[in-house]
C-alpha positions in Angstrom: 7.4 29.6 16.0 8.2 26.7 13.8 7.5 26.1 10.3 4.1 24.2 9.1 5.6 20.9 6.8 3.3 19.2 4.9 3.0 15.3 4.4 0.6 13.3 1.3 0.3 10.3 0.9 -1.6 8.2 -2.1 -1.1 4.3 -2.1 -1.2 3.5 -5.5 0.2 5.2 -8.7 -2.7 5.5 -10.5 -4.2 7.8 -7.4 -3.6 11.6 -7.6 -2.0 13.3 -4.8 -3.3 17.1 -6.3 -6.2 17.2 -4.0 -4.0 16.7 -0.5 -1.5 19.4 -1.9 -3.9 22.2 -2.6 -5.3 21.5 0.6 -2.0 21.3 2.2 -1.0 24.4 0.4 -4.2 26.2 1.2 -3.7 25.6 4.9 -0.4 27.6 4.9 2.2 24.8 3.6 5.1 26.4 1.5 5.7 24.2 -1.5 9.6 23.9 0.1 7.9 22.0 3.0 5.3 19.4 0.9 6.4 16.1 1.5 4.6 13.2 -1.4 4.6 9.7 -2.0 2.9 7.5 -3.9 3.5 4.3 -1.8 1.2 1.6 0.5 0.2 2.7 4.1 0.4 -0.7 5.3 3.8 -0.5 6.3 6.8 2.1 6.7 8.3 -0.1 4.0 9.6 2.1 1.1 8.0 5.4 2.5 11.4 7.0 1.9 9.6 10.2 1.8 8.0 10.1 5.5 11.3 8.9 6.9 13.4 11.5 5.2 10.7 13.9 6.8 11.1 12.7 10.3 14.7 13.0 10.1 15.8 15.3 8.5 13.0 17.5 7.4 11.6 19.1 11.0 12.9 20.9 13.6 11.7 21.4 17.3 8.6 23.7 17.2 7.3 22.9 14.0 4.2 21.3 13.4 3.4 18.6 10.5 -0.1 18.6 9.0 -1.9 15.7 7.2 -5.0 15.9 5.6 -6.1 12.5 7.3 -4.7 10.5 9.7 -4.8 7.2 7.5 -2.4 9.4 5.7 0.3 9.0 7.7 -0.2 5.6 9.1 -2.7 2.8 8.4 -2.6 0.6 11.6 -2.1 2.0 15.3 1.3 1.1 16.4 2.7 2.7 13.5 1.1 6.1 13.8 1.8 5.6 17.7 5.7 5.2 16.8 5.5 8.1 14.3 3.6 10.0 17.3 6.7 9.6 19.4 9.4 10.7 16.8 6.9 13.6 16.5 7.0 14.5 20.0 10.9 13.4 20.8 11.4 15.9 18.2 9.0 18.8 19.7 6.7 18.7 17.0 3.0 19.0 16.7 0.3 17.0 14.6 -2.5 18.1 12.7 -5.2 17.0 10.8 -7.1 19.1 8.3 -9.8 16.7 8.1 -10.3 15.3 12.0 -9.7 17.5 14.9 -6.2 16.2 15.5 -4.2 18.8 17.5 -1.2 17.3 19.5 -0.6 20.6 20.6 -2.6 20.1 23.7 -3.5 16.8 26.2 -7.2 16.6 24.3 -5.9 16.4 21.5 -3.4 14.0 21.7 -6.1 11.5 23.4 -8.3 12.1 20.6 -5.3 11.6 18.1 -4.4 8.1 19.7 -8.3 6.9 20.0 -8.7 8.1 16.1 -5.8 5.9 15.5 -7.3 2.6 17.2 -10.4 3.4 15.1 -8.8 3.7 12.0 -7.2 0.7 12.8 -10.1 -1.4 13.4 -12.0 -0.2 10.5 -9.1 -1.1 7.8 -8.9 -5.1 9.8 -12.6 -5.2 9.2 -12.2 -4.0 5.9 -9.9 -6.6 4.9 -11.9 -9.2 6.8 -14.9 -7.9 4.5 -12.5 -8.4 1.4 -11.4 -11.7 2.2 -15.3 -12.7 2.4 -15.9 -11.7 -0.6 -13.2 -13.5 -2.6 -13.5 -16.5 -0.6 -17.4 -16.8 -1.6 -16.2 -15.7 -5.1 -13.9 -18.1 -5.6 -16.8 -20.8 -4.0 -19.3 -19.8 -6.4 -16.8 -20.7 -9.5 -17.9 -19.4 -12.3 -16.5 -16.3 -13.9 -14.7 -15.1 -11.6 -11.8 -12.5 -11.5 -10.3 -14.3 -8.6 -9.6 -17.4 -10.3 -6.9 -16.2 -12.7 -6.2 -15.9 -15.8 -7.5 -19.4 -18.5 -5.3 -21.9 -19.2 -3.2 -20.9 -22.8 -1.2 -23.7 -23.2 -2.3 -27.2 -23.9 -0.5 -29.3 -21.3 -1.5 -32.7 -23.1 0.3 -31.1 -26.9 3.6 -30.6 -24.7 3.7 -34.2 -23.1 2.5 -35.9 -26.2 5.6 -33.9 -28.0 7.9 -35.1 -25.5 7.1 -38.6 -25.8 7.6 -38.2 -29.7 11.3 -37.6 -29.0 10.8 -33.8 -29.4 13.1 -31.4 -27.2 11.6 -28.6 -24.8 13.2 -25.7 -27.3 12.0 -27.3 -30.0 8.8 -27.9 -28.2 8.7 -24.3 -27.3 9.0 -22.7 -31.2 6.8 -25.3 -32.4 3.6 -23.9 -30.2 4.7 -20.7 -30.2 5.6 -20.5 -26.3 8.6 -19.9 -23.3 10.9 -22.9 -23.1 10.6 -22.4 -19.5 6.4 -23.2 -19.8 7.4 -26.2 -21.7 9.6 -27.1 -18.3 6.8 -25.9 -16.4 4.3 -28.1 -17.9 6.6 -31.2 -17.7 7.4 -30.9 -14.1 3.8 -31.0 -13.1 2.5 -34.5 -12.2 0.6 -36.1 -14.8 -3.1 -36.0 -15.0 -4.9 -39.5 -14.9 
């Protein structure tokens, strides 16, 4: 019998990853075994810490536990490619939260239609989003979409420039970067 290894994931910094280790640890993970990150599920970009667990940190027999699929992946083909790495290696899946088993055939149907699901929910999530900031940035207004005010006044820099005045000297005079006084003179001018 294999060993139980443990995988959490948060994707930003600000979230804590305390809740998925206590549950992890409750459900027979040895702190040796807990795998973290703090990293974006989009993509198997920069999750050092899941591929350093699927290479060098199980063996054949051992089974990996997650407290939610969207955990270990967030789109289909990437939790199908980590299913296969899982079972080239001989080792189970399972998911504290969903009745994920890889062990046997239902399970591993129910693990790759829980995957397509997750999958579709996250597009239409970000469909949702996209809606949102797109009617947001329509309505104008005050809106956090439409970044940050204008700080510098454009017309100060070009009249400056005309008087003879040099971007550094242009630059300590307002009180700004040299390079937003370059900035500012490479835009086209407003008529």
């Amino acid at each position: 019998m294999g060993e139980l290894i443990g995988y959490g994931r948060v994707s930003s910094r600000s979230q804590s990853l305390e809740i998925q280790k206590a549950a992890l640890i409750e459900a027979g993970v040895g702190k040796d075994h807990l795998y973290t990150e703090k990293v974006s599920g989009r993509s198997r970009e920069g999750r050092r810490v899941l591929d350093d667990m699927l290479k060098r940190g199980i063996r054949r027999g051992d089974t990996v536990l997650v407290t939610r699929l969207d955990r270990l992946a967030r789109s289909t083909r990437d939790l199908l490619r980590i299913a296969d790495v899982l079972d080239d290696k001989g080792v189970d899946l399972r998911v504290l939260e969903q009745p994920v088993d890889t062990s046997s055939p239902a399970g591993k149907l129910f693990f790759t239609l829980l995957g397509a699901f997750g999958e579709f929910e996250a597009s239409i999530r970000a469909e949702r989003q996209r809606e949102g900031i797109d009617a947001a940035l329509a309505k104008g207004g005050d809106s956090p979409f439409r970044g940050r005010p204008a700080t510098i006044n454009g017309i100060k820099v070009r009249e400056l420039t005309e008087a003879g005045m040099g971007p550094s000297r242009i630059a300590q005079h307002m009180g700004i970067a040299r390079s937003s006084v370059y900035r500012y003179l490479m835009r086209p001018k407003q008529t």
